[in-house]
C-alpha positions in Angstrom: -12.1 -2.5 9.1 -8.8 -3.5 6.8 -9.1 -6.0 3.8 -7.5 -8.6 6.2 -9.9 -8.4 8.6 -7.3 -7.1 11.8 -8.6 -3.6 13.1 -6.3 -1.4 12.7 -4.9 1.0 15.5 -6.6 4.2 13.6 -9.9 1.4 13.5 -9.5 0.6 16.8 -8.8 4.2 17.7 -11.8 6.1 15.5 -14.4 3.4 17.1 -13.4 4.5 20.6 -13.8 8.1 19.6 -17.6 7.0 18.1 -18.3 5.4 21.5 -17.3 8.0 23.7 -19.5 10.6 21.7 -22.7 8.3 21.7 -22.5 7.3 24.8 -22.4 11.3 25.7 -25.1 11.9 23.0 -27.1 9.4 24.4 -28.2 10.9 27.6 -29.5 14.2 28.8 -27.4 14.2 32.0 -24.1 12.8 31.9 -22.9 11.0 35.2 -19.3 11.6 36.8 -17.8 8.3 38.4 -18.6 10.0 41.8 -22.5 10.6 40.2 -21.8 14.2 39.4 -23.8 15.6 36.7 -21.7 17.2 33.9 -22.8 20.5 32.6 -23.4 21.5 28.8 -19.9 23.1 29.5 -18.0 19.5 30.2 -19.9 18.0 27.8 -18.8 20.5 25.2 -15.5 19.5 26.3 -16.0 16.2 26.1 -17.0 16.3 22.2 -14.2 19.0 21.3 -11.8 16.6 22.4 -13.2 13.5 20.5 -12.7 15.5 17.7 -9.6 16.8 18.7 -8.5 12.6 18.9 -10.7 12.2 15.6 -8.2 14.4 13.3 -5.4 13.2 14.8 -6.1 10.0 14.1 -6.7 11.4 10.2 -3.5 12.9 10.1 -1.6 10.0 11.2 -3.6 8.2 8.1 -2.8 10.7 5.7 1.1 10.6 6.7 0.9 6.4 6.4 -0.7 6.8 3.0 1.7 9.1 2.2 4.4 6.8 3.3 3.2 3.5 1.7 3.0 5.8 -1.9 6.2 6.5 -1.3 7.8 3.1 -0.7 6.1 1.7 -3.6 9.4 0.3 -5.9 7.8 1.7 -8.6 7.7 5.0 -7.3 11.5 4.5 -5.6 12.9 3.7 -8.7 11.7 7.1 -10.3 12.4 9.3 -7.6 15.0 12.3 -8.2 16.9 13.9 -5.3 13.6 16.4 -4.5 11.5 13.2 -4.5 13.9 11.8 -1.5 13.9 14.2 0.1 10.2 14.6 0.2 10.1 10.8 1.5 12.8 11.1 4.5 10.4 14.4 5.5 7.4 12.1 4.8 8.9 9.1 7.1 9.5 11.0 9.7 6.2 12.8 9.7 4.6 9.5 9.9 6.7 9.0 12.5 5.4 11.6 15.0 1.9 11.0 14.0 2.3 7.5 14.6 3.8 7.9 18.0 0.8 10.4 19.1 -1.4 7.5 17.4 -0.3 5.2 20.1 -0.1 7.3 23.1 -3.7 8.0 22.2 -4.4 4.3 22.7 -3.0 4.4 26.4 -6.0 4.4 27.6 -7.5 1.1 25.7 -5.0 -0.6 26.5 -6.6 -3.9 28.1 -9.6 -3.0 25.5 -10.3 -6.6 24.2 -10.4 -5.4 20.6 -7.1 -3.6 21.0 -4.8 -4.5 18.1 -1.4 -6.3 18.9 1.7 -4.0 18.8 3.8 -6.1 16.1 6.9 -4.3 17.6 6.3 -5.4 21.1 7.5 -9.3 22.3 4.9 -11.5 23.4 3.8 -11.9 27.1 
């Protein structure tokens, strides 16, 4: 969790992941909404696309890390013209990432632990 104590959306995100796998991990034979039994093939699937989420998720970190380096004033105030440029690429690689981030989180959306969007209005 962050040093304030808020989950994060890449928290929030990564702990969904780890539920979806153990909850597949957990039992033999997988049940379908409709009872169907999901074969070693769809589970397979299943776990390739938690990971698939999982490094997503890690890149969108690596690009806010990135990002926050970057903004740093003590940084800013060194930067040459390369150094700019490398945070306008930077920004707007963050950007992406953080906009599959959240479309990722579709899904959760009435999740009770879902973090509030501080871009969105109340109600």
């Amino acid at each position: 969790m962050s040093s304030v104590g808020a989950m994060t959306l890449a928290e929030f995100l990564l702990a969904r992941i780890a539920e979806d796998e153990e909850l597949l991990n957990r039992h033999d034979r997988v049940c379908g909404g409709d009872g169907e039994v999901w074969t070693e093939e769809a589970r397979a699937r299943v776990l390739a696309e938690c990971e698939s989420k999982r490094r997503i998720v890690e890149q969108y970190e690596f690009h806010r890390d990135q990002v926050t380096a970057y903004r740093n004033p003590r940084w800013h105030d060194a930067m040459n013209d390369q150094d700019k440029q490398n945070w306008r690429q930077a920004e707007a690689r963050h950007a992406v990432a953080e906009d599959f981030v959240r479309l990722l989180a579709l899904p959760y959306a009435e999740h009770p632990d879902m973090p509030k969007d501080p871009s969105q209005p109340e109600g």
